[in-house]
N, C-alpha and C positions, 0 to 999 in steps of 0.2 A: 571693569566688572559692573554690571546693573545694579542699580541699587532695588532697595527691596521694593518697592513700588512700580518700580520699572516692570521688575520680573511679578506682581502681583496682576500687571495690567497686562501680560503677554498673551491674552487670550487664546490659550492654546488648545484652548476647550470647543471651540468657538465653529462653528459647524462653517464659516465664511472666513477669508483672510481680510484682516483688519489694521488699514494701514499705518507707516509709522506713527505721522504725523498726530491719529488719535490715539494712538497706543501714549506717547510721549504729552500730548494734554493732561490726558486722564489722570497720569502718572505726577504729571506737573502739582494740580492741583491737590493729589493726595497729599502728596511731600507738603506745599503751604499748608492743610488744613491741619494739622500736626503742630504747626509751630503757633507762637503768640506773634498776635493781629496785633494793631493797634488799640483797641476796646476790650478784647476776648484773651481769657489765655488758653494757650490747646488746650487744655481738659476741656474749656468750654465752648471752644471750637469746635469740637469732635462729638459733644455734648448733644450741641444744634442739631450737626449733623445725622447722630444717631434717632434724635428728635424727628428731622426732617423727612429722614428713610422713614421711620414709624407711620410717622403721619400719611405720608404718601402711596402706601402701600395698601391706605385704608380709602382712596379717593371714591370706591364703589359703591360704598356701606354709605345708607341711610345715615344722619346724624347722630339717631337716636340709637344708633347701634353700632358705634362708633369703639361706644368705651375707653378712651382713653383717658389712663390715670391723670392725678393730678398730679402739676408740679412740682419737681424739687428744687424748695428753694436754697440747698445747701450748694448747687451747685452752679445757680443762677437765679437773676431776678422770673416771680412767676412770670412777670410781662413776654419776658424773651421768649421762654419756651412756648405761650399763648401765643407770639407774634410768627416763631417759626413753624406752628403748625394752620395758622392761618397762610402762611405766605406757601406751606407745600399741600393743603388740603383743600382751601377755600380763599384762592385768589383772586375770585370774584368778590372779596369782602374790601381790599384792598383799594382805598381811596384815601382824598386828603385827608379826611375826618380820621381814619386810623395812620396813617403815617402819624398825625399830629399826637396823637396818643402815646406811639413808639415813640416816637423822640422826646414829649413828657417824660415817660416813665423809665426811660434808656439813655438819651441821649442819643445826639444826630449820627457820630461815627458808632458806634454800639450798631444801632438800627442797622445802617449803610452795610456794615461788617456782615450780620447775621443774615440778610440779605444776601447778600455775594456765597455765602456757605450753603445756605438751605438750597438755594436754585441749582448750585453747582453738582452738588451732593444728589438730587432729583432728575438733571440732567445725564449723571452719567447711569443713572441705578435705570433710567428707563432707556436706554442703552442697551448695558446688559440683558434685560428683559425684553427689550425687540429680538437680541442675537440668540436668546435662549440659554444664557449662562447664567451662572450663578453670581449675584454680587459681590464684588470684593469686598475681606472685613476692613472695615474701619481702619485707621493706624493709631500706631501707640500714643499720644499727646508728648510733648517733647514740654520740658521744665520750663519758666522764664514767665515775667511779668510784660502784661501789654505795653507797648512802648507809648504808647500816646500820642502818637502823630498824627499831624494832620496836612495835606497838601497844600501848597501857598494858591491862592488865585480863586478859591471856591467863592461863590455867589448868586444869588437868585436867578432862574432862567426861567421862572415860572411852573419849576416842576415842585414836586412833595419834601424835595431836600436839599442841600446847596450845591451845586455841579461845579465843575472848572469851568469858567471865565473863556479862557481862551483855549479851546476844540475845536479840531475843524472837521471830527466827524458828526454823524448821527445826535440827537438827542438821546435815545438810545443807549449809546454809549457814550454817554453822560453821565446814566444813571448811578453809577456805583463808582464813580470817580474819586468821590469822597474818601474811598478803600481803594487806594492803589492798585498795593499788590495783590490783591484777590480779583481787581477788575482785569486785570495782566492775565493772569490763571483764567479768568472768564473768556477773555477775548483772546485765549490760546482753545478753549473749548469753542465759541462760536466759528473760527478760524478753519478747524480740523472737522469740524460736525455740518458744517453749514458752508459761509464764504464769509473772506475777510480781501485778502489780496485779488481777487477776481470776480470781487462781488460787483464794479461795473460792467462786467463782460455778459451782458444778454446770452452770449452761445454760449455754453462749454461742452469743449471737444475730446476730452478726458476724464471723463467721469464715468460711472456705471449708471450716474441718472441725469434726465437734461434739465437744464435751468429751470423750466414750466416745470417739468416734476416735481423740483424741490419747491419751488414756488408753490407749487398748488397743497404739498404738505405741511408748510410752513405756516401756510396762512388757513387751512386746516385743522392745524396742531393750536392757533390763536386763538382762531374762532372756539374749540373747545372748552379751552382756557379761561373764557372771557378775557379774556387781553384787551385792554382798555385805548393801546397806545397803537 
């Protein structure tokens, strides 16, 4: 039997067929965002999240006509909810000088965490929004206290936060190493939306778009972005 996320993500609506492998991401990362992170616990997983849709949905609007309320600090530090709506609305702000802030005011795993949510959470909603569906709602937050872990091997690599030591992929995917399980869930989304396993194959000979294609929207999609990296 599917579990409820599965069947949330079955895009039945969905004017295109969408295959498993993103249907089963999507799905992926709903179920973690639900549970307690390391730093976070779901209520405020789901928190970000709902944060980060907010924010994201307003990237057209002038600043000044933005309007979004202020923080609530009952359900998180202000810094967090200021950082995920920087990280989904104005990620051009996003340099050492504010990583250095976030991890002040948060903490490095905290930051890494909120990070890996908001992107992921932006990632699938403009998805939806290309395909013409509607967003799935949020999931329930699931009970339990952050466990506080942290991976062995992290270390300076000259990025904004400590990465694992020993990777042999991308810098890239480095970034959010810090958070495990949510870089897992990430790189089941870049995997299924993009390329992971075939990403040194210059041709691909099964796809509905060729490599230059995605190529030329990828770094499209950057450039808009201001993507620094």
């Amino acid at each position: 039997m599917p579990s409820a996320a599965a069947d949330a993500f079955a895009y039945r609506d969905a004017p295109h067929v969408v295959r498993d492998d993103i249907r089963a991401a999507h799905a992926a990362f709903w179920e973690r965002l639900a549970r307690p992170g390391a730093a976070w616990t779901g209520a405020q997983r789901v928190a970000f999240a709902a944060e980060a849709r907010a924010a994201w949905m307003l990237r057209t609007e002038p600043p000044w006509l933005r309007g979004q309320p202020d923080p609530d600090p009952t359900i998180a530090p202000a810094f967090a909810t200021l950082a995920v709506r920087t990280i989904a609305l104005d990620v051009h702000k996003i340099d050492r000088v504010f990583a250095a802030e976030a991890i002040a005011a948060l903490g490095e795993a905290a930051y890494v965490e909120l990070v890996a949510v908001s992107v992921q959470t932006i990632a699938i909603d403009a998805f939806a929004e290309a395909l013409g569906v509607a967003r799935v709602p949020l999931p329930t937050p699931l009970p339990g206290e952050p466990s506080g872990a942290r991976p062995e091997g992290l270390g300076d690599i000259g990025a904004h936060v400590a990465c694992l030591l020993d990777y042999a992929g991308p810098n890239v995917g480095r970034a959010m190493s810090g958070a495990p399980d949510d870089n897992a869930t990430f790189f089941g989304l870049v995997g299924s939306m993009y390329a992971v396993t075939d990403f040194m194959e210059m041709v691909w000979k099964d796809r509905p778009l060729s490599r230059p294609q995605v190529e030329l929207i990828a770094a499209r999609v950057s450039a808009v972005n201001e993507c620094f990296y």
